[in-house]
C-alpha positions as CSV (number, residue, x, y, z in Angstrom):
1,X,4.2,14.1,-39.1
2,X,3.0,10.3,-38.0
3,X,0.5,10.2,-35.5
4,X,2.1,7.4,-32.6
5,X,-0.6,5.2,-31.5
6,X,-1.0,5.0,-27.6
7,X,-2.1,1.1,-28.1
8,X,0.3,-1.6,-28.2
9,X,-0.9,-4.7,-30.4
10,X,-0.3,-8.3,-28.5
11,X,-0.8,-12.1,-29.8
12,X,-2.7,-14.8,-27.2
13,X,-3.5,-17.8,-27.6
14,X,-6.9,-19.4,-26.8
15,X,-8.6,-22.7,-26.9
16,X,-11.1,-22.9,-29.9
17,X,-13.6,-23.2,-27.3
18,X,-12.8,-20.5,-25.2
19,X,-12.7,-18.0,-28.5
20,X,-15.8,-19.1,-30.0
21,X,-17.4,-18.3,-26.0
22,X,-15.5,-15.1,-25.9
23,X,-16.5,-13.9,-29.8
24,X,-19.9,-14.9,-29.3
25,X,-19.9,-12.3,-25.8
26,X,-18.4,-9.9,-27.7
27,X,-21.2,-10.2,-30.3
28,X,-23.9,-9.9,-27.8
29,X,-22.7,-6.9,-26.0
30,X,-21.7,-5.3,-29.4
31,X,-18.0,-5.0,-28.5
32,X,-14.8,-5.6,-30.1
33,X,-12.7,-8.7,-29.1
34,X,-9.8,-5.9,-27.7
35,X,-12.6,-4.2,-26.0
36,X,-13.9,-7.4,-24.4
37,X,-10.6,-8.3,-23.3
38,X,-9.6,-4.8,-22.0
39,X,-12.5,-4.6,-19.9
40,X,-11.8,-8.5,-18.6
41,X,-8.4,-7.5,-17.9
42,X,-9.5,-4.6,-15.9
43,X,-12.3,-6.3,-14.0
44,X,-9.5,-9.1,-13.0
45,X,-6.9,-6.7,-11.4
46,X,-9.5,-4.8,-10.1
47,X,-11.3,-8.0,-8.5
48,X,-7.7,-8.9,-7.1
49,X,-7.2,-5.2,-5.7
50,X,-10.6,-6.0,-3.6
51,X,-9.5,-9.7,-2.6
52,X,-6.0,-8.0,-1.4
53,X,-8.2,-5.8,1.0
54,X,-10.2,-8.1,1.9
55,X,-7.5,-10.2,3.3
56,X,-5.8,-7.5,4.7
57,X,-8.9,-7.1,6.8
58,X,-9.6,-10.2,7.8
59,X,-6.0,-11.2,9.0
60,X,-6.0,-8.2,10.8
61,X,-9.3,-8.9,12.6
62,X,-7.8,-12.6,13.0
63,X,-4.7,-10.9,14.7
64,X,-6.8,-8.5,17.2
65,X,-8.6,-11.5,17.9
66,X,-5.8,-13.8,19.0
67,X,-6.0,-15.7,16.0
68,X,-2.5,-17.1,14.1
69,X,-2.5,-19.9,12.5
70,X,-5.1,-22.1,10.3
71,X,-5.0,-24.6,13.4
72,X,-6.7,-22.0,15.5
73,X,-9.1,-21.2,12.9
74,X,-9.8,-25.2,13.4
75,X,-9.6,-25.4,17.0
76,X,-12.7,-22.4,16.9
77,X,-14.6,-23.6,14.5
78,X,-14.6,-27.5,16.2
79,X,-15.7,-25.4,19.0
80,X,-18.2,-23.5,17.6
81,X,-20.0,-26.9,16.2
82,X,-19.8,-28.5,19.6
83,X,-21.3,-25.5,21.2
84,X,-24.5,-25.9,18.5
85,X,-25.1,-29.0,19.5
């Protein structure tokens, strides 16, 4: 009986720079390359999970606040400076 790996193997393709940045990392925190990019991968979706939120939130303050468009966004912030003044 075979034992099926889990894993799927990919290719990618790097710039020598970039690999010699990403094998040296990998060196210094005493990982593999797959680990290293396994744990990039998940910080990047995770990180675009939070920015999703975050805009969620903030359009949704924007709307309760009366706000629609990136003009108004101008128009208050114009109006914030001149009120510093």
């Amino acid at each position: 009986m075979s034992s099926m790996r889990t894993a799927k193997t990919i290719s990618i393709t790097l710039p020598p720079d970039l690999l010699v940045k990403a094998q040296e990392f990998a060196q210094r925190e005493h990982r593999t390359m797959s680990e290293l990019f396994r744990e990039a991968l998940r910080r990047y979706m995770a990180g675009d999970a939070e920015w999703d939120a975050l805009l969620k939130r903030t359009r949704a303050k924007g709307k309760a606040l009366g706000i629609g468009s990136e003009a108004d966004v101008e128009h208050l912030s114009d109006e914030f400076r001149r009120d510093q003044r």
